[in-house]
PyMOL CGO cylinders between C-alpha atoms (Angstrom):
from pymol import cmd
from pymol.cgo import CYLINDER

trace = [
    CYLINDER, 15.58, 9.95, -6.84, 15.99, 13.88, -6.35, 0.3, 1, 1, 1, 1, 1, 1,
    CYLINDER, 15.99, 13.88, -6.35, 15.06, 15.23, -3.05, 0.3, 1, 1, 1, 1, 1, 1,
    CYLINDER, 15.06, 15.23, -3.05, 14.07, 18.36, -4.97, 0.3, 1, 1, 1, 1, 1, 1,
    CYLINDER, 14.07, 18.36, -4.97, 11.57, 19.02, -7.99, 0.3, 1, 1, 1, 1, 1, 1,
    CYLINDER, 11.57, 19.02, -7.99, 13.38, 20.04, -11.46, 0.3, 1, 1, 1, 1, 1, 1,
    CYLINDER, 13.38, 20.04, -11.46, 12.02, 22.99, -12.17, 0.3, 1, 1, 1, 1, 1, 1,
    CYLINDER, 12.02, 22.99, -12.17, 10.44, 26.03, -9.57, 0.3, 1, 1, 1, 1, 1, 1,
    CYLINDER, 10.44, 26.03, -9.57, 7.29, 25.79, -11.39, 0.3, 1, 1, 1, 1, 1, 1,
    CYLINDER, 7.29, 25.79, -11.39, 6.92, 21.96, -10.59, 0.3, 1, 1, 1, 1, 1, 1,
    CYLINDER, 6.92, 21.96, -10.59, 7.72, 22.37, -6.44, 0.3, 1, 1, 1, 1, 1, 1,
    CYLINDER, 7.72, 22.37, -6.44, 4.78, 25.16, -6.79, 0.3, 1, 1, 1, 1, 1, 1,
    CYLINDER, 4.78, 25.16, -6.79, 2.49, 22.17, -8.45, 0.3, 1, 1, 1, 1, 1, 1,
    CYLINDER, 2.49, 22.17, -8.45, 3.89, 19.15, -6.34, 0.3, 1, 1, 1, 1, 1, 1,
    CYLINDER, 3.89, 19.15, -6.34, 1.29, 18.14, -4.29, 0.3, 1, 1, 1, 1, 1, 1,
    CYLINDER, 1.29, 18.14, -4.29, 3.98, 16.84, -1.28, 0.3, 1, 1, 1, 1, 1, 1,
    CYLINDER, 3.98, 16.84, -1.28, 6.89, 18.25, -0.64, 0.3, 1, 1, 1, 1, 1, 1,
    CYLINDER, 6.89, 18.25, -0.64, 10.37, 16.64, 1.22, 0.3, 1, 1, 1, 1, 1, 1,
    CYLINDER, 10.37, 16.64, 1.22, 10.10, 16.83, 4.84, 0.3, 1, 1, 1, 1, 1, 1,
    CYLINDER, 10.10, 16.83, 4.84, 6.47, 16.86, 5.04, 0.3, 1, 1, 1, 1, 1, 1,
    CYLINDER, 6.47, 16.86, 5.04, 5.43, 14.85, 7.82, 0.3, 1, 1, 1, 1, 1, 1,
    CYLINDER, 5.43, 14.85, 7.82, 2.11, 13.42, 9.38, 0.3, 1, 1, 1, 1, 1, 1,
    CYLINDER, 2.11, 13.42, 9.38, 1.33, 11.14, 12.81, 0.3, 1, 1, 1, 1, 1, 1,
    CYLINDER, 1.33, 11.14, 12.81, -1.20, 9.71, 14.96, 0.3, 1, 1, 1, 1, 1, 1,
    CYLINDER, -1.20, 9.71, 14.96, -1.43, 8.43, 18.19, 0.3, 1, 1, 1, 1, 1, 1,
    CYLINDER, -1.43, 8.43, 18.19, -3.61, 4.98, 18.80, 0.3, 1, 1, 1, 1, 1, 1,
    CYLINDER, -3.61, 4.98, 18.80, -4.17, 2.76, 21.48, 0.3, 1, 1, 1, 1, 1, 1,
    CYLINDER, -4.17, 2.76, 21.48, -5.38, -0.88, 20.27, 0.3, 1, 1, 1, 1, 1, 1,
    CYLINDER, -5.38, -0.88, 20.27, -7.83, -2.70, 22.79, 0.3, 1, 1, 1, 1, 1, 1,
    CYLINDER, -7.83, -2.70, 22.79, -7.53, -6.27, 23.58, 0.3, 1, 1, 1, 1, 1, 1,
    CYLINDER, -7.53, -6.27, 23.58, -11.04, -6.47, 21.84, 0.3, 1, 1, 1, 1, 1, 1,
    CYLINDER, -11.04, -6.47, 21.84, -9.75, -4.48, 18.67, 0.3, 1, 1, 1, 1, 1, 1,
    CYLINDER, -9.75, -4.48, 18.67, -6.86, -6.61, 18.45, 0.3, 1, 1, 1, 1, 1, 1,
    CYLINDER, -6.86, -6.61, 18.45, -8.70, -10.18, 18.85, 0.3, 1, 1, 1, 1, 1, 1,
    CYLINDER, -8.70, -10.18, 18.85, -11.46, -8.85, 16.52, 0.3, 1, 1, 1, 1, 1, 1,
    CYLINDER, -11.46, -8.85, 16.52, -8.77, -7.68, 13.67, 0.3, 1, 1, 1, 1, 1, 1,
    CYLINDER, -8.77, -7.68, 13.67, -7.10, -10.53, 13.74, 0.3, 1, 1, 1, 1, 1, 1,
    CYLINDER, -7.10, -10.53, 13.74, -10.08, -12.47, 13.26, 0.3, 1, 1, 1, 1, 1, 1,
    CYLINDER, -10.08, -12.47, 13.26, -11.14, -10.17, 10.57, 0.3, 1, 1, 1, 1, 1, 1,
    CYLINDER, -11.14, -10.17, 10.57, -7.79, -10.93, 8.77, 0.3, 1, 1, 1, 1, 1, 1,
    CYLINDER, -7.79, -10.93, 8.77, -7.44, -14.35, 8.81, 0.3, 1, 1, 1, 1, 1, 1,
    CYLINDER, -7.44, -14.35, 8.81, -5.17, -14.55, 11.61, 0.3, 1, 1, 1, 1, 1, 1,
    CYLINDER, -5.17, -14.55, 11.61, -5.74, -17.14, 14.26, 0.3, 1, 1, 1, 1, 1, 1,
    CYLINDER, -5.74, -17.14, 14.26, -2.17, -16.93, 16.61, 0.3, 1, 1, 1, 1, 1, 1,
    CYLINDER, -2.17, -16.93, 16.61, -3.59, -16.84, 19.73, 0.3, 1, 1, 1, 1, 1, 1,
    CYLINDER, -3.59, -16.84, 19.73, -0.87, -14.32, 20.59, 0.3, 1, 1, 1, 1, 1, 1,
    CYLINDER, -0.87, -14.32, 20.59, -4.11, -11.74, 19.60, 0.3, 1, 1, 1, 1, 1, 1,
    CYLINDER, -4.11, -11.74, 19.60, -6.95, -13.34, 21.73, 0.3, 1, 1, 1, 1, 1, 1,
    CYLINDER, -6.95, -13.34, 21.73, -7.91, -11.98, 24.81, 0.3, 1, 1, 1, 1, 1, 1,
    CYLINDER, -7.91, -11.98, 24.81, -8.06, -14.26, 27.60, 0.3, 1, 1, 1, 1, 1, 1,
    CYLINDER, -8.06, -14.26, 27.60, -6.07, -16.68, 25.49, 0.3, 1, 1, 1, 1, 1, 1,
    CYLINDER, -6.07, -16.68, 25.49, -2.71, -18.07, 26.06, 0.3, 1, 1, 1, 1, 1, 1,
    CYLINDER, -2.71, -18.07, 26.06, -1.16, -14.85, 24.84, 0.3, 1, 1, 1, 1, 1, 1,
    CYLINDER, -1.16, -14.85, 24.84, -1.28, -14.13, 28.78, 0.3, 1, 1, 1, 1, 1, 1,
    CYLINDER, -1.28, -14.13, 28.78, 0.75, -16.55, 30.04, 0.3, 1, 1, 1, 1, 1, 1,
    CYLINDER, 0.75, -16.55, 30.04, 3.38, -16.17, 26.72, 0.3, 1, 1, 1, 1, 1, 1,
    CYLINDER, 3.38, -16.17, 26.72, 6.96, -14.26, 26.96, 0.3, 1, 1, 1, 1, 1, 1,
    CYLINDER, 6.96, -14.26, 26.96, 4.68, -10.88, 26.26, 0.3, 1, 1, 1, 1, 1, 1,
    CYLINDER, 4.68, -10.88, 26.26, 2.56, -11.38, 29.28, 0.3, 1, 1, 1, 1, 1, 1,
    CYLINDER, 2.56, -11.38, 29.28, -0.52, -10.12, 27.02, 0.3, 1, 1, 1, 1, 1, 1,
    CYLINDER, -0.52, -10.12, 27.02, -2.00, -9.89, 24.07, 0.3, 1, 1, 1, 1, 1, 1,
    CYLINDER, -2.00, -9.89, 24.07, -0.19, -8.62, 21.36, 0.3, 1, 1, 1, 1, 1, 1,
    CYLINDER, -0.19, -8.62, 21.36, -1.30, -6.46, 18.28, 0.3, 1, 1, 1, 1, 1, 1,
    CYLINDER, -1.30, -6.46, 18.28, -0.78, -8.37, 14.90, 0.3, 1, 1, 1, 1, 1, 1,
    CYLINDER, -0.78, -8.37, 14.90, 1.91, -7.42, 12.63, 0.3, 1, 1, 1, 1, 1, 1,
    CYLINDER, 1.91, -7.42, 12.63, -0.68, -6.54, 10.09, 0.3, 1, 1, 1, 1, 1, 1,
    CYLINDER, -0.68, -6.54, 10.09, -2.80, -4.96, 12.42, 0.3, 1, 1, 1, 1, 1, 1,
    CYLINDER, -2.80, -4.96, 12.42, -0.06, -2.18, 12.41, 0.3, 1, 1, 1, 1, 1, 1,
    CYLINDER, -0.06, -2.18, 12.41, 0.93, -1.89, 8.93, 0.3, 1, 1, 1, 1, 1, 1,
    CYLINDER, 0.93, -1.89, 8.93, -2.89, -1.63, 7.94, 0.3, 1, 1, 1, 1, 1, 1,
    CYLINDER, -2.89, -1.63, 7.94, -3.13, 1.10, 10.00, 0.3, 1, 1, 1, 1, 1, 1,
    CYLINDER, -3.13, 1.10, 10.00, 0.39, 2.69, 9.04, 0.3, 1, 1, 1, 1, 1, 1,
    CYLINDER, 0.39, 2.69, 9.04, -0.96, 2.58, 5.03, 0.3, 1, 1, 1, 1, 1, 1,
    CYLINDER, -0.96, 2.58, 5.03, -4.20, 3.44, 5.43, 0.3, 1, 1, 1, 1, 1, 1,
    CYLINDER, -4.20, 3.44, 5.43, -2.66, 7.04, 7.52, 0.3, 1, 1, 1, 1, 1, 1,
    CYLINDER, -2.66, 7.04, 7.52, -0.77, 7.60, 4.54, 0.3, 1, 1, 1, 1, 1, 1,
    CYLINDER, -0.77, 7.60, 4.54, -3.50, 7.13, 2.29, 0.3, 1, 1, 1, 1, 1, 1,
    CYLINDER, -3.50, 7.13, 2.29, -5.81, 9.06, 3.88, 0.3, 1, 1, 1, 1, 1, 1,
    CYLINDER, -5.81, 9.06, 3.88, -2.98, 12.15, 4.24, 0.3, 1, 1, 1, 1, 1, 1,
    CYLINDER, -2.98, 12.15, 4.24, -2.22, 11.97, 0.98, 0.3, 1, 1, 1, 1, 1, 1,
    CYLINDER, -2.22, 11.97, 0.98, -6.09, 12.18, -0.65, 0.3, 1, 1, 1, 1, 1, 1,
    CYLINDER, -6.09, 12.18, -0.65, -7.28, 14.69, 1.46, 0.3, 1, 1, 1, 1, 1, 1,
    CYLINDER, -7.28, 14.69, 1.46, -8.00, 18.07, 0.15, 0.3, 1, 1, 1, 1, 1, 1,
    CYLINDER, -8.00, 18.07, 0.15, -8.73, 19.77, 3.28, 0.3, 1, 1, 1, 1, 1, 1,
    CYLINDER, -8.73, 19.77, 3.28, -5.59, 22.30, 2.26, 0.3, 1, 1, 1, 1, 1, 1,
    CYLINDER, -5.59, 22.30, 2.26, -7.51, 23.28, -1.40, 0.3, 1, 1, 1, 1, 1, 1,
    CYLINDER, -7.51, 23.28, -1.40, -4.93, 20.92, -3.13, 0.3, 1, 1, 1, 1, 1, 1,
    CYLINDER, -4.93, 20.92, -3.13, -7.38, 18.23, -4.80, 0.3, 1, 1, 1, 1, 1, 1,
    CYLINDER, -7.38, 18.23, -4.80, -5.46, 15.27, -4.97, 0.3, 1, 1, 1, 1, 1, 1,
    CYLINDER, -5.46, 15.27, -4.97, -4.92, 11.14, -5.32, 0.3, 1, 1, 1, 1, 1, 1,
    CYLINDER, -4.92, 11.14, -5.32, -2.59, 9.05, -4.20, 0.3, 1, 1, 1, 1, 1, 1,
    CYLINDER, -2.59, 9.05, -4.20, -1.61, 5.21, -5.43, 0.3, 1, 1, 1, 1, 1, 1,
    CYLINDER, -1.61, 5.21, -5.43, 0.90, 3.30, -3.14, 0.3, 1, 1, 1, 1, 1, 1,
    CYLINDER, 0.90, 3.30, -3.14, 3.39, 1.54, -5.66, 0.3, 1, 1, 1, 1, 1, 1,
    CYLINDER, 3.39, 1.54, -5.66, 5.88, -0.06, -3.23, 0.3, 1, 1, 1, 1, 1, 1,
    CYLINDER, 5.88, -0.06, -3.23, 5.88, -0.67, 0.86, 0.3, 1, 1, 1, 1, 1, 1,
    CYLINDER, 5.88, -0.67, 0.86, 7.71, -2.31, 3.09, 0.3, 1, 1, 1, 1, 1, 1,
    CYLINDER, 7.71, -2.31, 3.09, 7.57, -3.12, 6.62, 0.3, 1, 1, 1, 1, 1, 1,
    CYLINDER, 7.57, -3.12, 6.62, 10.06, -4.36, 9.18, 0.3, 1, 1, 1, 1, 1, 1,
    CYLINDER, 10.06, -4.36, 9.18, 8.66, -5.55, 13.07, 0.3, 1, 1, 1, 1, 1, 1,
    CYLINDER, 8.66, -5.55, 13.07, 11.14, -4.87, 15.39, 0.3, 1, 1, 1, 1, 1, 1,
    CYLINDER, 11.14, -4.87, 15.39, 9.03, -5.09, 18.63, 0.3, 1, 1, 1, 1, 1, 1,
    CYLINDER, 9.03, -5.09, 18.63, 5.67, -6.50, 19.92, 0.3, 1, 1, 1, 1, 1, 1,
    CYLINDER, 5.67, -6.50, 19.92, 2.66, -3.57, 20.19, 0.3, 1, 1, 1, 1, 1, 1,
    CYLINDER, 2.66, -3.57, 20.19, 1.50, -4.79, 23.65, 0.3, 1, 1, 1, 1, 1, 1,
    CYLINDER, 1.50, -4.79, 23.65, -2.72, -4.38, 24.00, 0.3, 1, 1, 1, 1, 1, 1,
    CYLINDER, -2.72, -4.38, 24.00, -3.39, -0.95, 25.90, 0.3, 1, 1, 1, 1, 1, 1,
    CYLINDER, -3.39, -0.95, 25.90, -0.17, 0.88, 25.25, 0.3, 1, 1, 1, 1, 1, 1,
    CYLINDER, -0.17, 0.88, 25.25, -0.06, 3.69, 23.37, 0.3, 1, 1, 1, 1, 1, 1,
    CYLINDER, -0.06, 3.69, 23.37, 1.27, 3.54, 19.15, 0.3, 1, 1, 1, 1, 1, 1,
    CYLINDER, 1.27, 3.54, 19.15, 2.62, 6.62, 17.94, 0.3, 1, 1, 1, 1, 1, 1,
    CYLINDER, 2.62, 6.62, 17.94, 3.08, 5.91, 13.89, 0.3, 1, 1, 1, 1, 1, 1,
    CYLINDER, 3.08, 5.91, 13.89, 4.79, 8.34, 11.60, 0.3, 1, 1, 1, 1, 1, 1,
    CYLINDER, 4.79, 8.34, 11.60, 5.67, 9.12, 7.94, 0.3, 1, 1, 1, 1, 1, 1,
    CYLINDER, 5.67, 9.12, 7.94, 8.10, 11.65, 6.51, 0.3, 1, 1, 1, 1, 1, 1,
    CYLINDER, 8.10, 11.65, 6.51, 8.75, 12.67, 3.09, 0.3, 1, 1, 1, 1, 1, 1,
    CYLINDER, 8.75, 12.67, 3.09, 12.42, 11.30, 2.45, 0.3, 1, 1, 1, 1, 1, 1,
    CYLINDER, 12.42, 11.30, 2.45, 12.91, 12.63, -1.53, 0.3, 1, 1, 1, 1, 1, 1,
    CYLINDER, 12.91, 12.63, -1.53, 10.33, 13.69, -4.16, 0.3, 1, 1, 1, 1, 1, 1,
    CYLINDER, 10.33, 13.69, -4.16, 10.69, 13.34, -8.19, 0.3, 1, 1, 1, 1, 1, 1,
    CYLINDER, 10.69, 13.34, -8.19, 7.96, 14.33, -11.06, 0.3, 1, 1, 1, 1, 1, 1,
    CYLINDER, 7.96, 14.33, -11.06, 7.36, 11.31, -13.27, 0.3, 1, 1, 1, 1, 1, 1,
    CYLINDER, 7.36, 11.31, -13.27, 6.04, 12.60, -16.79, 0.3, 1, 1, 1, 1, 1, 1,
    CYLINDER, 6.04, 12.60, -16.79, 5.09, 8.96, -17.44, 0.3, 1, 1, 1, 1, 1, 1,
    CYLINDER, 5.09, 8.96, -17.44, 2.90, 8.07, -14.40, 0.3, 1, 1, 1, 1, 1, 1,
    CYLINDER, 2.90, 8.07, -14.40, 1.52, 11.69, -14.67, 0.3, 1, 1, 1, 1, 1, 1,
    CYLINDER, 1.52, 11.69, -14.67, 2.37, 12.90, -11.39, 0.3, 1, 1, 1, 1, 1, 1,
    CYLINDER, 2.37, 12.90, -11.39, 4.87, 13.26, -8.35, 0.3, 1, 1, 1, 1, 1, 1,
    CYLINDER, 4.87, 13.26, -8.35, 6.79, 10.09, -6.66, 0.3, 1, 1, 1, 1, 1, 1,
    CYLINDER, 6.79, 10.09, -6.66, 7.69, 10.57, -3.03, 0.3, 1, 1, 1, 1, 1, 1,
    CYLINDER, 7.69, 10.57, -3.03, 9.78, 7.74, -1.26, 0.3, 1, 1, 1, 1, 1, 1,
    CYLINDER, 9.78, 7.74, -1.26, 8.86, 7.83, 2.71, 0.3, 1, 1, 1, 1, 1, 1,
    CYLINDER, 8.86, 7.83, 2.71, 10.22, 6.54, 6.13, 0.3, 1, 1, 1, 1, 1, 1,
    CYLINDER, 10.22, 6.54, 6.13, 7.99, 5.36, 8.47, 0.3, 1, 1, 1, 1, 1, 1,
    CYLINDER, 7.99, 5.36, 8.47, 7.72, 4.28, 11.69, 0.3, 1, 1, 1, 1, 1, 1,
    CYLINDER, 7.72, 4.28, 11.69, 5.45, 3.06, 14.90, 0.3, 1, 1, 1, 1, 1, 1,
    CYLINDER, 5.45, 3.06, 14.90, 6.77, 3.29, 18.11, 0.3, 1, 1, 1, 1, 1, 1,
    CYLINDER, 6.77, 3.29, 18.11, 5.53, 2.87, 21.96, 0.3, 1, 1, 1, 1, 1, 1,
    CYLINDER, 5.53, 2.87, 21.96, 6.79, 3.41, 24.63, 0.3, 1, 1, 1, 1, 1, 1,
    CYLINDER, 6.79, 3.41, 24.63, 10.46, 4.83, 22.94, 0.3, 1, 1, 1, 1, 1, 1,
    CYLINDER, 10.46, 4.83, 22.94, 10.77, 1.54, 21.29, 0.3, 1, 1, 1, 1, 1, 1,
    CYLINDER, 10.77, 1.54, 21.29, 10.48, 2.08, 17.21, 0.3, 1, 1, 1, 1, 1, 1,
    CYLINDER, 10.48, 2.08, 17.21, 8.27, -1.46, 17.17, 0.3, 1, 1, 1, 1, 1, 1,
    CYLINDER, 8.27, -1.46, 17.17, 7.81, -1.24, 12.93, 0.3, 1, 1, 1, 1, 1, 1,
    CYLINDER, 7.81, -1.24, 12.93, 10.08, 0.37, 10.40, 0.3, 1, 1, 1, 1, 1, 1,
    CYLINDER, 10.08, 0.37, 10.40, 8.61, 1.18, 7.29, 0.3, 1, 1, 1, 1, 1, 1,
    CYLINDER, 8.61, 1.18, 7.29, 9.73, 2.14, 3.30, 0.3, 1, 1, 1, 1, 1, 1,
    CYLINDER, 9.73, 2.14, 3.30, 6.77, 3.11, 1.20, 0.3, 1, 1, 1, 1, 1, 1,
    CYLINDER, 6.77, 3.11, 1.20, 7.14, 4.81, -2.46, 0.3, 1, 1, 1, 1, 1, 1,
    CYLINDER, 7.14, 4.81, -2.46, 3.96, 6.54, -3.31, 0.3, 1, 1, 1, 1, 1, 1,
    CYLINDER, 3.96, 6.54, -3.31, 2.50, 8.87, -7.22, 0.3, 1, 1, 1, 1, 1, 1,
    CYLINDER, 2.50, 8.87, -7.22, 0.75, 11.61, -5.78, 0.3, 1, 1, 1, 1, 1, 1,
    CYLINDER, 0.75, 11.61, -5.78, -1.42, 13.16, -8.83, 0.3, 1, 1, 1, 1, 1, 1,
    CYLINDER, -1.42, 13.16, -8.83, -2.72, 16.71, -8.17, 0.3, 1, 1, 1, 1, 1, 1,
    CYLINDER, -2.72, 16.71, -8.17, -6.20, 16.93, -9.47, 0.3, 1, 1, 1, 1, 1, 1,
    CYLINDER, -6.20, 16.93, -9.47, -6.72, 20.72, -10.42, 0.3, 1, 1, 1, 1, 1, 1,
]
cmd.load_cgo(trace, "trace")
């Protein structure tokens, strides 16, 4: 994949650009995580609050794997379907993965990242494919790693 468009006059129309880069900064409750991991299916009790998860080798409850990613995807999404710059747009996630390196401990602070990594204009799919790094870290420890490959279709 090109980090660069082919022509100038599709950079001026791609809707992302290489480099481009977007973050936020969470803190997950004990309650948040117990009541997502409900929500999902996902009964460790790792996730409770006043569980076992307290007297585990975390010393607390810990955020769900998917607790994380859910929240990594639906930043991207929400970045990348916005139109708050004029640039009316859609996005469709085509490929993702996630690697957990580290437990989100309940009441720390999550600071999750994407960047732009390389950018190509698909004539097929009708719009621009951008491959992206992600990542969630707290406190300096990069806790999930994540690959996603995104179409970005400008709708103007």
């Amino acid at each position: 994949m090109a980090d660069i468009a082919s022509t100038p006059l599709q950079a001026q129309q791609a809707p992302l650009r290489v480099g481009e880069h977007f973050s936020r900064t969470l803190r997950y409750s004990e309650v948040q995580i117990g009541e997502f991991a409900r929500m999902s299916g996902d009964r460790n009790p790792l996730h409770e609050p006043g569980s076992a998860a307290h007297h585990s080798a975390f010393a607390g409850v810990i955020a769900s794997g998917q607790h994380t990613a859910a929240q990594m995807m639906g930043l991207m999404a929400s970045h990348f379907s916005r139109s708050d710059d004029g640039v009316r747009r859609e996005m469709l996630c085509l490929n993702i993965n996630f690697s957990f390196k580290a437990p989100i401990r309940a009441e720390t602070e999550v600071n999750m990242r994407w960047v732009v990594s390389a950018l190509e204009h698909n004539q097929r799919l009708g719009g621009w494919v951008g491959q992206l790094n992600g990542n969630a870290f707290s406190g300096g420890t990069d806790c999930v790693i994540a690959r996603a490959t995104v179409l970005v279709k400008r709708l103007d």
